[in-house]
Backbone and ligand atoms as CSV (ligand in chain L), in Angstrom:
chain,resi,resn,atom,element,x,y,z
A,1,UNK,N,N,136.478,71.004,122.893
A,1,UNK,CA,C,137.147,70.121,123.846
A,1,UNK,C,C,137.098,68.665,123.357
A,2,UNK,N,N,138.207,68.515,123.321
A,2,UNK,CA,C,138.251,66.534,122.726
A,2,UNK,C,C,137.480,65.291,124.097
A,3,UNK,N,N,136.686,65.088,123.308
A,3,UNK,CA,C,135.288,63.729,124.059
A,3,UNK,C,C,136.996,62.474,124.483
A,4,UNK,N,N,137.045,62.527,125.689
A,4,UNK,CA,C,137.935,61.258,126.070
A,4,UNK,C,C,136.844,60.456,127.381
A,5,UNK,N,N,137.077,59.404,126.727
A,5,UNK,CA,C,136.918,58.352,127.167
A,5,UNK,C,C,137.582,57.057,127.490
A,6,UNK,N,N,137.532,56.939,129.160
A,6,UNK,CA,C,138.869,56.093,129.602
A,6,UNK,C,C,136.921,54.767,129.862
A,7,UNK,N,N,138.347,53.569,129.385
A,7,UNK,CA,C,137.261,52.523,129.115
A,7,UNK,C,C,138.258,51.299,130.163
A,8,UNK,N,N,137.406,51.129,131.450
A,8,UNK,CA,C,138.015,50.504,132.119
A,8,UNK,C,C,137.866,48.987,132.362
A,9,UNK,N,N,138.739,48.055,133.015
A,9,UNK,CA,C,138.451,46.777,133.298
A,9,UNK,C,C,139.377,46.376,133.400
A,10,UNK,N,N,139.269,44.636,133.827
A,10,UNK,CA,C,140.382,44.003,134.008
A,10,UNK,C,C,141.113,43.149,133.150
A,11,UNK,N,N,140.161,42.926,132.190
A,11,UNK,CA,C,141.101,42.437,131.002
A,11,UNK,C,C,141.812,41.084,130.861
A,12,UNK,N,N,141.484,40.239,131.933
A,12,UNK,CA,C,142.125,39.111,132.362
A,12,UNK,C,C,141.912,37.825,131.513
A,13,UNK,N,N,141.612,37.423,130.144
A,13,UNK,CA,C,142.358,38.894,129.105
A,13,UNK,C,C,141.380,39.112,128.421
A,14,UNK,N,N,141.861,40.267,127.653
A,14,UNK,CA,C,141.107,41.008,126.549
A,14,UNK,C,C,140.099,39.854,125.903
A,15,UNK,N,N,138.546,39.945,125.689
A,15,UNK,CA,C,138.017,39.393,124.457
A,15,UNK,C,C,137.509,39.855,123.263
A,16,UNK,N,N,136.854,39.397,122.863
A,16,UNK,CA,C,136.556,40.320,121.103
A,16,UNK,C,C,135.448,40.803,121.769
A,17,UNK,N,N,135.096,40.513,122.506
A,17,UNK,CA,C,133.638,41.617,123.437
A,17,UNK,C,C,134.332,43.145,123.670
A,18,UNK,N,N,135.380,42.762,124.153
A,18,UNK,CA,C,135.545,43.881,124.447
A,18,UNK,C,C,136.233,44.739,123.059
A,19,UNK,N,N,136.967,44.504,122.577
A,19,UNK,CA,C,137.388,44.746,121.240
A,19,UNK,C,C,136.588,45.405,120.394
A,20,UNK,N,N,135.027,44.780,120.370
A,20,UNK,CA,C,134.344,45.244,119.917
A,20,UNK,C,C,133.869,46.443,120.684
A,21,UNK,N,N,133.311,46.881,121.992
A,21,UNK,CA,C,133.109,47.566,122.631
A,21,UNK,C,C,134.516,49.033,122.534
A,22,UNK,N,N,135.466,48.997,121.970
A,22,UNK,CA,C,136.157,49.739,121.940
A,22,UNK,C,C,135.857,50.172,120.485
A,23,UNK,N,N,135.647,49.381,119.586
A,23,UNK,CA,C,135.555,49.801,117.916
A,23,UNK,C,C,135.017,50.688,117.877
A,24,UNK,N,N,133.214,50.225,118.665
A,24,UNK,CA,C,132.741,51.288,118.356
A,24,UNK,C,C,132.721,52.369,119.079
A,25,UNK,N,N,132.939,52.509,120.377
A,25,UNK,CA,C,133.046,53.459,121.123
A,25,UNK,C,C,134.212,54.705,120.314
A,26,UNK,N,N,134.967,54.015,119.637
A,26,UNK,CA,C,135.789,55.174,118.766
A,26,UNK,C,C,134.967,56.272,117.354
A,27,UNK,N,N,134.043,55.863,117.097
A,27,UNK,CA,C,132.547,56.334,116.666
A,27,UNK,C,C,132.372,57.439,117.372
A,28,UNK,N,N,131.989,56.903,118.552
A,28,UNK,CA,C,131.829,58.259,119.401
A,28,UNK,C,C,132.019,59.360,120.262
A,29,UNK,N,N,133.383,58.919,120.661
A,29,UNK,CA,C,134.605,59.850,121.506
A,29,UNK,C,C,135.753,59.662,120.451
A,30,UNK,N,N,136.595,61.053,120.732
A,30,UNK,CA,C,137.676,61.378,119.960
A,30,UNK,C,C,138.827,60.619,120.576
A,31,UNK,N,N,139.011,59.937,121.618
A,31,UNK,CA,C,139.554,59.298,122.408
A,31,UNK,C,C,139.737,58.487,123.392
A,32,UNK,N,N,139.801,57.036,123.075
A,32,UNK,CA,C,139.939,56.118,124.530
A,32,UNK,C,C,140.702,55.668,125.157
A,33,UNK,N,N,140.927,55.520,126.314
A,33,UNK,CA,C,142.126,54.970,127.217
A,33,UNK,C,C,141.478,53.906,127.725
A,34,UNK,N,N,142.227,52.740,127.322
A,34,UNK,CA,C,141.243,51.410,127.809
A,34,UNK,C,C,142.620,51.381,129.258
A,35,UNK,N,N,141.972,51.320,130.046
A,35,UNK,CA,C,142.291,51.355,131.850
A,35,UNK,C,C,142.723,49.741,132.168
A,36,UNK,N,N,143.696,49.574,132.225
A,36,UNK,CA,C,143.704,47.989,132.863
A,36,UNK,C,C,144.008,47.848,134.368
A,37,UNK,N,N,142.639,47.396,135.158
A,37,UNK,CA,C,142.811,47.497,136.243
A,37,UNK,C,C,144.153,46.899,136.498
A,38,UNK,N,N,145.550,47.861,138.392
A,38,UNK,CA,C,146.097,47.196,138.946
A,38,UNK,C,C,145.979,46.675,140.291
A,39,UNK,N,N,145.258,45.934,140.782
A,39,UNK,CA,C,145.402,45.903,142.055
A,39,UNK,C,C,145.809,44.331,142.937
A,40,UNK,N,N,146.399,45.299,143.351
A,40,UNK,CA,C,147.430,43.673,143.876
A,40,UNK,C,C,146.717,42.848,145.100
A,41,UNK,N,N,145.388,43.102,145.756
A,41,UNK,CA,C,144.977,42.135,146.464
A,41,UNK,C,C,143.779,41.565,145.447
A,42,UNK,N,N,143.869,41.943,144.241
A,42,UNK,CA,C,142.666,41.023,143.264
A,42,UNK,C,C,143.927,39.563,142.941
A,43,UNK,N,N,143.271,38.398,142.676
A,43,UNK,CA,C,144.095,37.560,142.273
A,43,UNK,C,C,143.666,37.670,140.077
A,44,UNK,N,N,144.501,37.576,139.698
A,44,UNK,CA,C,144.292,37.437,137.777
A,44,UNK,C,C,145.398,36.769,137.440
A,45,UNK,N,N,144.903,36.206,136.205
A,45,UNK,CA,C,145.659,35.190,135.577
A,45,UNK,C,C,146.839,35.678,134.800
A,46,UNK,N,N,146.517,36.986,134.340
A,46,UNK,CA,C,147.741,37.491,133.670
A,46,UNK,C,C,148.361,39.208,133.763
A,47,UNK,N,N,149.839,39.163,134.116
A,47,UNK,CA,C,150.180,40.419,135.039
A,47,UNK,C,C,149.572,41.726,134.000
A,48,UNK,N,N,149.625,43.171,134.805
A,48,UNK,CA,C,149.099,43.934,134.092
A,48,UNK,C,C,149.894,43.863,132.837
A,49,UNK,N,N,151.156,43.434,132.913
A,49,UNK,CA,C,152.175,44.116,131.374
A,49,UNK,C,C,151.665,43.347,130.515
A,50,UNK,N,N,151.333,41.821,131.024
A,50,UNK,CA,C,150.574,41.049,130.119
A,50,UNK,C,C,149.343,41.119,129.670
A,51,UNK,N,N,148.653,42.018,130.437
A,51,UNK,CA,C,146.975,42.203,130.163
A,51,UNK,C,C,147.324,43.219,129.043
A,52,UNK,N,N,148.413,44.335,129.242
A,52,UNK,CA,C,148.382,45.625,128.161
A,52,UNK,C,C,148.820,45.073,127.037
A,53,UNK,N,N,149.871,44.172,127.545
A,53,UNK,CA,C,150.990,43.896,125.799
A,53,UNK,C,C,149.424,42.873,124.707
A,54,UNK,N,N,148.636,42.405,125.645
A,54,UNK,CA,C,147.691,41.731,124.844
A,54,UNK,C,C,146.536,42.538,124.041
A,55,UNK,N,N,146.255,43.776,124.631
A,55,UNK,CA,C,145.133,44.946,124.638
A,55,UNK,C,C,146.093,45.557,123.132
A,56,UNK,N,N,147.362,45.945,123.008
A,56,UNK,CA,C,148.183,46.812,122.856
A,56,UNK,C,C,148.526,46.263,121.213
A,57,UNK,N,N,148.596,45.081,121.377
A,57,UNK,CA,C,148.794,43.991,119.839
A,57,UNK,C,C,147.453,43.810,119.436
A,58,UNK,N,N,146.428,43.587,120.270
A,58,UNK,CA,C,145.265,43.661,119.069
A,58,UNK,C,C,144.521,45.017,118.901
A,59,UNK,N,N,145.206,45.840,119.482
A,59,UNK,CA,C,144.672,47.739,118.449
A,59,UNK,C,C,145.959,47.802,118.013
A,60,UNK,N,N,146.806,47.134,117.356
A,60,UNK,CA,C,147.757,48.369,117.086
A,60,UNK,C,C,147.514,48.858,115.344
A,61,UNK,N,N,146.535,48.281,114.991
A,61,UNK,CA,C,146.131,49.391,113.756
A,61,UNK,C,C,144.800,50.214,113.679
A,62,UNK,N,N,144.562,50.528,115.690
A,62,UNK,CA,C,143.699,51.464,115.838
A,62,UNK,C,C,144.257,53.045,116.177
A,63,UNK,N,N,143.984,54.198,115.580
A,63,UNK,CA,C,144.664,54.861,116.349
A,63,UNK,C,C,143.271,56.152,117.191
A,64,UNK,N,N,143.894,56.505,117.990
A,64,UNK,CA,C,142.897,57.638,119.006
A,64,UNK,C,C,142.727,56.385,120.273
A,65,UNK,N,N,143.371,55.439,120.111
A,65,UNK,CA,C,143.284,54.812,121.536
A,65,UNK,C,C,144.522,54.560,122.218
A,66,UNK,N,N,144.780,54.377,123.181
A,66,UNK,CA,C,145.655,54.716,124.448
A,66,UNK,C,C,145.758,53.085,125.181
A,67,UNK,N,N,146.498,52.738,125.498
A,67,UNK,CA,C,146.587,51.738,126.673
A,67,UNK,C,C,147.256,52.045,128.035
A,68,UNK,N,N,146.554,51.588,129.010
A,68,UNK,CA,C,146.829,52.190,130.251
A,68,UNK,C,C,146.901,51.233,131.302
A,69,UNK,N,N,147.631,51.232,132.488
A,69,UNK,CA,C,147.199,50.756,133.596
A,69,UNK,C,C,146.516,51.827,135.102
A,70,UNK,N,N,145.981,51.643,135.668
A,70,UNK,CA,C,145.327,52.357,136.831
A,70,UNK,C,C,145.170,51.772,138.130
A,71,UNK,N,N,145.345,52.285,139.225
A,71,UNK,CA,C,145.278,51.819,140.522
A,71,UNK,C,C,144.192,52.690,141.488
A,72,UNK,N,N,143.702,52.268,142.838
A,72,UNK,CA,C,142.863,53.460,143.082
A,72,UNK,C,C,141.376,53.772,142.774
A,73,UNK,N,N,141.113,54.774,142.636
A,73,UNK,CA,C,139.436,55.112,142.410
A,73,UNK,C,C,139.940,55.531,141.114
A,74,UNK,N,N,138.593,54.956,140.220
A,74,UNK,CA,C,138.494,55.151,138.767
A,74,UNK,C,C,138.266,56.222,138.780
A,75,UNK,N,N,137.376,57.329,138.898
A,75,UNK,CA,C,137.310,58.609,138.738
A,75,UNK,C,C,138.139,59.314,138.862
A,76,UNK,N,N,139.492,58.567,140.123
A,76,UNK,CA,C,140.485,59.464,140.504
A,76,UNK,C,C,141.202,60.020,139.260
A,77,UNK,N,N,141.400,58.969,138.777
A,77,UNK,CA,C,142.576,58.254,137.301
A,77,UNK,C,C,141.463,58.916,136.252
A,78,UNK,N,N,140.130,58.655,135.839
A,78,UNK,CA,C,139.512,59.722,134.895
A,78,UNK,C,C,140.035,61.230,135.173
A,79,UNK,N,N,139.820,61.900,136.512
A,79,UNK,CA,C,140.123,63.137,136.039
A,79,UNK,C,C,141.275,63.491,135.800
A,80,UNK,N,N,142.475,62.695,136.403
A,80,UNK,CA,C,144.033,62.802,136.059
A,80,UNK,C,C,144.129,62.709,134.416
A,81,UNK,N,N,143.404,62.249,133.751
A,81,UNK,CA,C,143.667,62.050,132.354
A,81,UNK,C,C,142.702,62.812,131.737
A,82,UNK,N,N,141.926,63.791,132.521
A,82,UNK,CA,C,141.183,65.161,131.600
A,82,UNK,C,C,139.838,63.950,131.149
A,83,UNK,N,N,139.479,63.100,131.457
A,83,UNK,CA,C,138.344,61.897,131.009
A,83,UNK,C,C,137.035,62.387,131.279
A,84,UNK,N,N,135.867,62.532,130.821
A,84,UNK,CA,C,134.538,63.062,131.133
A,84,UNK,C,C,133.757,62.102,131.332
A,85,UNK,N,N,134.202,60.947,130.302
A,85,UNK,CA,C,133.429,59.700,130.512
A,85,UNK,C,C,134.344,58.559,130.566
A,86,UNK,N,N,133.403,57.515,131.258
A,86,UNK,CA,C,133.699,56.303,131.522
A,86,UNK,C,C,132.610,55.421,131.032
A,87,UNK,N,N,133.462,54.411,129.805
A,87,UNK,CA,C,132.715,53.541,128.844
A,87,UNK,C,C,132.856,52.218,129.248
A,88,UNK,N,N,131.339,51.785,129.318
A,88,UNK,CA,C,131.416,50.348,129.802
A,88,UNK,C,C,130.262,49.623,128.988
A,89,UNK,N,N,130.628,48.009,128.524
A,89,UNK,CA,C,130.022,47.614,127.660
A,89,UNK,C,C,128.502,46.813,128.442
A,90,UNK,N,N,127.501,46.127,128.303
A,90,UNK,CA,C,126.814,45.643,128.994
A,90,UNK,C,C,126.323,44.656,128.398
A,91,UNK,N,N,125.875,43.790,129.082
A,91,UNK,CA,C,125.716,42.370,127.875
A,91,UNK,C,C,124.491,41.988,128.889
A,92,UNK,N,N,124.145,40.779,128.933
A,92,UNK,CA,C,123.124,40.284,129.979
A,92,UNK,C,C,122.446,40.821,130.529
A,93,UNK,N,N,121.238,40.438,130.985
A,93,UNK,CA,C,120.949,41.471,132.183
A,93,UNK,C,C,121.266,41.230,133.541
A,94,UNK,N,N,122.313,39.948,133.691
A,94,UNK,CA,C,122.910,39.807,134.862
A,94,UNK,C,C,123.652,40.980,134.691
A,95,UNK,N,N,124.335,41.544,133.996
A,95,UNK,CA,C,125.326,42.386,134.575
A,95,UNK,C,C,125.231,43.875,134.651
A,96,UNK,N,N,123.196,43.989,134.673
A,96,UNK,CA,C,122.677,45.059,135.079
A,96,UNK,C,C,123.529,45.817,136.770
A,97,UNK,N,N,122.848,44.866,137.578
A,97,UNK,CA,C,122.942,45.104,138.445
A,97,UNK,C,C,124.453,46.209,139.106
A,98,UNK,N,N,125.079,45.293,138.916
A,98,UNK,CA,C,126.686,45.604,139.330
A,98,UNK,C,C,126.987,46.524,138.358
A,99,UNK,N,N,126.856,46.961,137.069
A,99,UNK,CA,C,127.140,47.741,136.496
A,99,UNK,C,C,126.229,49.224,136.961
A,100,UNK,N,N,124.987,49.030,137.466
A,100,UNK,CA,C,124.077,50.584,137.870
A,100,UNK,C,C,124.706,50.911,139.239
A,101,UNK,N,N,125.189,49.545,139.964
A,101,UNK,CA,C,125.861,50.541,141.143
A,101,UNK,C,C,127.568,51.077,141.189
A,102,UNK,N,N,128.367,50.276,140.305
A,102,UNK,CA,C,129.345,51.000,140.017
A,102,UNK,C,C,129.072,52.171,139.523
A,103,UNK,N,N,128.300,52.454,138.482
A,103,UNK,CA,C,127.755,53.727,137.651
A,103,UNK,C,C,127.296,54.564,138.843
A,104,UNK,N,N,126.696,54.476,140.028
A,104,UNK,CA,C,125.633,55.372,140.684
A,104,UNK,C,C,126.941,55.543,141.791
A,105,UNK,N,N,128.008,54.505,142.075
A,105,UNK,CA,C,128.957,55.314,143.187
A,105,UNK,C,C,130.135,55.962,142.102
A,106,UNK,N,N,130.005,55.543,141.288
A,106,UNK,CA,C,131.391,56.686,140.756
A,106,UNK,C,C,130.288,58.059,140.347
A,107,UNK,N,N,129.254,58.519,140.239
A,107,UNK,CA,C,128.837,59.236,140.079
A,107,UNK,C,C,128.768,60.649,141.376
A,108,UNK,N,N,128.382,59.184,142.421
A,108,UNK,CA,C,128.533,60.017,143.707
A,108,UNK,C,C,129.865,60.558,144.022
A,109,UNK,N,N,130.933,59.969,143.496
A,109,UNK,CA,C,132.565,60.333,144.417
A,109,UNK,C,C,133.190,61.721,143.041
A,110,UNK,N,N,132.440,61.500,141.674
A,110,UNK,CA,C,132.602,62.558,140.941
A,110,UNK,C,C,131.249,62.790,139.409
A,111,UNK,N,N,130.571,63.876,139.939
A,111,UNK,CA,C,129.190,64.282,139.200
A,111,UNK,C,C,129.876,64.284,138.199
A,112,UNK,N,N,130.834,64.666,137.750
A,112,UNK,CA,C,131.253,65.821,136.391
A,112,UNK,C,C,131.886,64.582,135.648
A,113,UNK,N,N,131.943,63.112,135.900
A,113,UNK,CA,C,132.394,61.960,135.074
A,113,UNK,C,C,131.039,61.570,134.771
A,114,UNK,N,N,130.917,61.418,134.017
A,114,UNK,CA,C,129.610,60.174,132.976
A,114,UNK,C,C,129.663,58.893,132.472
A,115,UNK,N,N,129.109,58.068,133.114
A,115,UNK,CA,C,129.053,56.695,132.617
A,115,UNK,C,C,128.451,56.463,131.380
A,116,UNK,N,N,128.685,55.995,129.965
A,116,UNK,CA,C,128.111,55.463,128.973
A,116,UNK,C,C,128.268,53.941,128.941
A,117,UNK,N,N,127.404,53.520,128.309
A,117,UNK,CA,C,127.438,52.151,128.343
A,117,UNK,C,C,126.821,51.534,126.632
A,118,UNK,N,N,127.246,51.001,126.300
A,118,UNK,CA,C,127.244,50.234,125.051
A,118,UNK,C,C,126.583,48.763,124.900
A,119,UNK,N,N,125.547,48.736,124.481
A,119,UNK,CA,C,124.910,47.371,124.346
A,119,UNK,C,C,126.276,46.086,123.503
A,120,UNK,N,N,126.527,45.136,124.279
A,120,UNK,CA,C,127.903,44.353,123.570
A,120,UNK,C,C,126.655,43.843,121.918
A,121,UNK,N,N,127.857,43.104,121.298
A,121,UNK,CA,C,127.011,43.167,120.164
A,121,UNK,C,C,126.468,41.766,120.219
A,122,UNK,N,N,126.027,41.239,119.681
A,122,UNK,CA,C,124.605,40.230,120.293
A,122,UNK,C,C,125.779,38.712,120.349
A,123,UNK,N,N,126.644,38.975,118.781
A,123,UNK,CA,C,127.599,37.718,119.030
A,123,UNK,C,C,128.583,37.345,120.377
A,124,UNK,N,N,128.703,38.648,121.197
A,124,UNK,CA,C,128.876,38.665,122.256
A,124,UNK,C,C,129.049,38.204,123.601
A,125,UNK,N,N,127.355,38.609,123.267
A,125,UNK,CA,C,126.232,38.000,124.948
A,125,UNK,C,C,127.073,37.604,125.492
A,126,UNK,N,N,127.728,36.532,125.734
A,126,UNK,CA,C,127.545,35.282,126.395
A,126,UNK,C,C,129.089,34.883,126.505
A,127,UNK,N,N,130.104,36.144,125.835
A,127,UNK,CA,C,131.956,35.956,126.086
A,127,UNK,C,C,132.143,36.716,127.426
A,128,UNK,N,N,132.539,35.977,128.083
A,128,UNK,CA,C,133.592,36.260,129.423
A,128,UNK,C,C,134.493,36.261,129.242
A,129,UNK,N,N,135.844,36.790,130.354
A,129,UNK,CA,C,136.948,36.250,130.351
A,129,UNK,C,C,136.934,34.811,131.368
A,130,UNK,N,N,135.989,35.537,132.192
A,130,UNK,CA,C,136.059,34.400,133.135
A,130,UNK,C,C,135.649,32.493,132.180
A,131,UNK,N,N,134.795,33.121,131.363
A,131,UNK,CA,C,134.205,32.063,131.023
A,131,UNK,C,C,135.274,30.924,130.072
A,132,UNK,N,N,135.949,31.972,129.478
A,132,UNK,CA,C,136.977,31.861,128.482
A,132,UNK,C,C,137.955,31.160,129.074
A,133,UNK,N,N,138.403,31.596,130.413
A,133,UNK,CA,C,138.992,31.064,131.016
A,133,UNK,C,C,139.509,29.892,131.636
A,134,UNK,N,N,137.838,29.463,131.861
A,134,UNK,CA,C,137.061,28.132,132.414
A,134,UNK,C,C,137.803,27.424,131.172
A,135,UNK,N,N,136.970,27.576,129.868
A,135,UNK,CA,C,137.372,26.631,128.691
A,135,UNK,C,C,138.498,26.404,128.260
A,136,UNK,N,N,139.299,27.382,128.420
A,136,UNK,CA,C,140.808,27.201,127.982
A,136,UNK,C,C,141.813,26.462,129.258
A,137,UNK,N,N,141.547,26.887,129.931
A,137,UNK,CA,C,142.133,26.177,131.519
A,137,UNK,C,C,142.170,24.138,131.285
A,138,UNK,N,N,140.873,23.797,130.493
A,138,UNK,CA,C,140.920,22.191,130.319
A,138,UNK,C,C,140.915,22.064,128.899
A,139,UNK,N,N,141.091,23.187,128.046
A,139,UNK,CA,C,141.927,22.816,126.662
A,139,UNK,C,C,140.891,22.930,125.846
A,140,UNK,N,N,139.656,23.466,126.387
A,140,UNK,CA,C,138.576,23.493,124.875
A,140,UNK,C,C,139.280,24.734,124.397
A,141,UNK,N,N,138.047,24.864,122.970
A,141,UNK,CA,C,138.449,25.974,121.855
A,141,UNK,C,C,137.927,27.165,122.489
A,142,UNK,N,N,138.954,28.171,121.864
A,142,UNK,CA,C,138.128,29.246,122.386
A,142,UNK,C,C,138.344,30.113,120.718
A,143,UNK,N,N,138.367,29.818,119.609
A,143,UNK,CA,C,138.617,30.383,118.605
A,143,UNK,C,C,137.582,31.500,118.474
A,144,UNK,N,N,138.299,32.544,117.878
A,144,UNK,CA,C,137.019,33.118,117.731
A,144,UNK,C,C,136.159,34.426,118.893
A,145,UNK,N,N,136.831,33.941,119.725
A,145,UNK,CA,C,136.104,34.154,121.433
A,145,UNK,C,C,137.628,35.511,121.797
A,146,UNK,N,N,138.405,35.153,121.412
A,146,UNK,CA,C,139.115,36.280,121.945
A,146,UNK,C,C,140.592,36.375,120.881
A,147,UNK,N,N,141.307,37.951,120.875
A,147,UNK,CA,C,141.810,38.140,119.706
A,147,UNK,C,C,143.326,37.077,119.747
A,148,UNK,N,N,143.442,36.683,118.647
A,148,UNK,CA,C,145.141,35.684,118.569
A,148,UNK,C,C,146.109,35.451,119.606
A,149,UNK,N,N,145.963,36.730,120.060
A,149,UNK,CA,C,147.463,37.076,121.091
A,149,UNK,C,C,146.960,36.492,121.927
A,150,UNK,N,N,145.802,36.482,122.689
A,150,UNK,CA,C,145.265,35.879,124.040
A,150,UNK,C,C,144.902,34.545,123.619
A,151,UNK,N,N,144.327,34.096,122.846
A,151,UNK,CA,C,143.890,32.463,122.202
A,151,UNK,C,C,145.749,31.980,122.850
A,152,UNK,N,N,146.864,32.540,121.825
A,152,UNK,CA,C,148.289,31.720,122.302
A,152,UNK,C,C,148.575,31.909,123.957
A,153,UNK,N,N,148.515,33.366,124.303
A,153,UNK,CA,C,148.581,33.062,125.198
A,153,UNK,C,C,148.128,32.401,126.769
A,154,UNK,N,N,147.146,32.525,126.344
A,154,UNK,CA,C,146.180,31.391,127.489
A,154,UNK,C,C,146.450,30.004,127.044
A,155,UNK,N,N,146.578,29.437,125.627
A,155,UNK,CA,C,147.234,28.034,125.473
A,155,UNK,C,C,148.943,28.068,126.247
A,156,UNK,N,N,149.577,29.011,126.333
A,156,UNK,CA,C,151.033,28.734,127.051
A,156,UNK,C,C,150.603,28.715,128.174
A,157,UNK,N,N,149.745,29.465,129.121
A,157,UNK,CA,C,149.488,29.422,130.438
A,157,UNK,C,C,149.619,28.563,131.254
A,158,UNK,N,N,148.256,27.391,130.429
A,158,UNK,CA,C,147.606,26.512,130.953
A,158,UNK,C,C,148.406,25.322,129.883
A,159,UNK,N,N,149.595,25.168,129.376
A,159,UNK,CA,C,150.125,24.005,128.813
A,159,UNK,C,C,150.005,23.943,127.920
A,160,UNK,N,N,149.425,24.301,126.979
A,160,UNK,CA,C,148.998,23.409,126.048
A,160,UNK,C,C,149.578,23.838,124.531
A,161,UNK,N,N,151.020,24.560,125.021
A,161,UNK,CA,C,151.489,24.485,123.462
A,161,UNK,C,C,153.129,24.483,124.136
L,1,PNS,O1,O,136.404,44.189,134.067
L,1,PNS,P1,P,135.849,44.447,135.430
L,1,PNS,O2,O,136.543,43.575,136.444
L,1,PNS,O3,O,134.340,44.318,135.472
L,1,PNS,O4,O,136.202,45.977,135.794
L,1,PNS,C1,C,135.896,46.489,137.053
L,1,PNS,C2,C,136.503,47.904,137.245
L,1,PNS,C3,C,137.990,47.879,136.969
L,1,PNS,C4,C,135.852,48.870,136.301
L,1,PNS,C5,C,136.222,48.332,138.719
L,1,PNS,O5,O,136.592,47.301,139.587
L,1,PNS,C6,C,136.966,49.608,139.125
L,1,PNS,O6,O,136.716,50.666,138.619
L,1,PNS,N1,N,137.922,49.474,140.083
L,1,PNS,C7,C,138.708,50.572,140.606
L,1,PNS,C8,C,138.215,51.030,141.993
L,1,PNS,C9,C,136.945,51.860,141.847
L,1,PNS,O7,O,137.001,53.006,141.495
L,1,PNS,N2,N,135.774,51.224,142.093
L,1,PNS,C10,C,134.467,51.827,141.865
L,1,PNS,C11,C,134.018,52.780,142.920
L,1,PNS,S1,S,134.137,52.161,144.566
């Protein structure tokens, strides 16, 4: 049976955290569907087509991965796509918390999905989108911090090209 793994979030936008968190996760499942949350009473900076077309240009010389959007309960959308696991990266130990109880209620609403989780890689730590966001919003650099497509496009967003 092929190991799929739908790798979810919001993507608002993609960073090399996460990028990285997909590299290697392809190591260890035969397949990922990176999930871009849709939900229309969250407010985000950039629409889902824009969160995918950004996800979608920096794998496109990965292959065994998938780009997706999802609405609803994540587990719902895992088992619609045959998914066993659900891959999530973890960085801080702030983001213990919220990550063991997402993990412990999608467990409860479906046993037969598995949460894995991936230590981010240390250059990491400390990339948000949110954070990314912050900096690019008043024009600092974010080189480096997230892949090309999102560096331009968060400079068109917020002005600055
Ligand atoms: O990148 P994020 O914002 O940390 O991702 C959060 C995400 C998309 C994984 C989470 O909000 C989610 O799964 N939302 C869908 C609704 C759901 O199933 N929630 C968990 C059980 S109540």
């Amino acid at each position: 049976m092929q190991k799929i793994a739908i790798y979810p979030g919001s993507f608002d936008p993609v960073t090399n955290g996460h990028l990285d968190i997909i590299e290697r996760g392809l190591k260890l499942f035969d397949k990922i569907i990176v999930a871009v949350l849709h939900n229309p009473s969250k407010e985000f900076l950039f629409t889902v087509k824009e969160r995918k077309h950004m996800i979608e240009t920096s794998l496109k010389d990965f292959s065994d991965v998938e780009v997706d959007s999802f609405d609803g309960l994540l587990v719902d959308y895992a088992k619609k796509r045959n998914a066993q696991i659900i891959l999530r990266g973890m960085r801080a130990v702030s983001d213990f918390e919220y990550e063991f109880q997402l993990a412990l209620m999608n467990r409860r609403l479906n046993r037969e999905v598995q949460t894995v989780f991936l230590m981010t890689g240390l250059r990491w730590i400390f990339t948000s989108s949110s954070i990314i966001k912050e900096a690019a919003r008043f024009g600092g650099s974010i080189d480096g911090m997230v892949p090309p497509v999102a560096n331009r496009k968060l400079k068109e967003k917020f002005g600055f090209v």
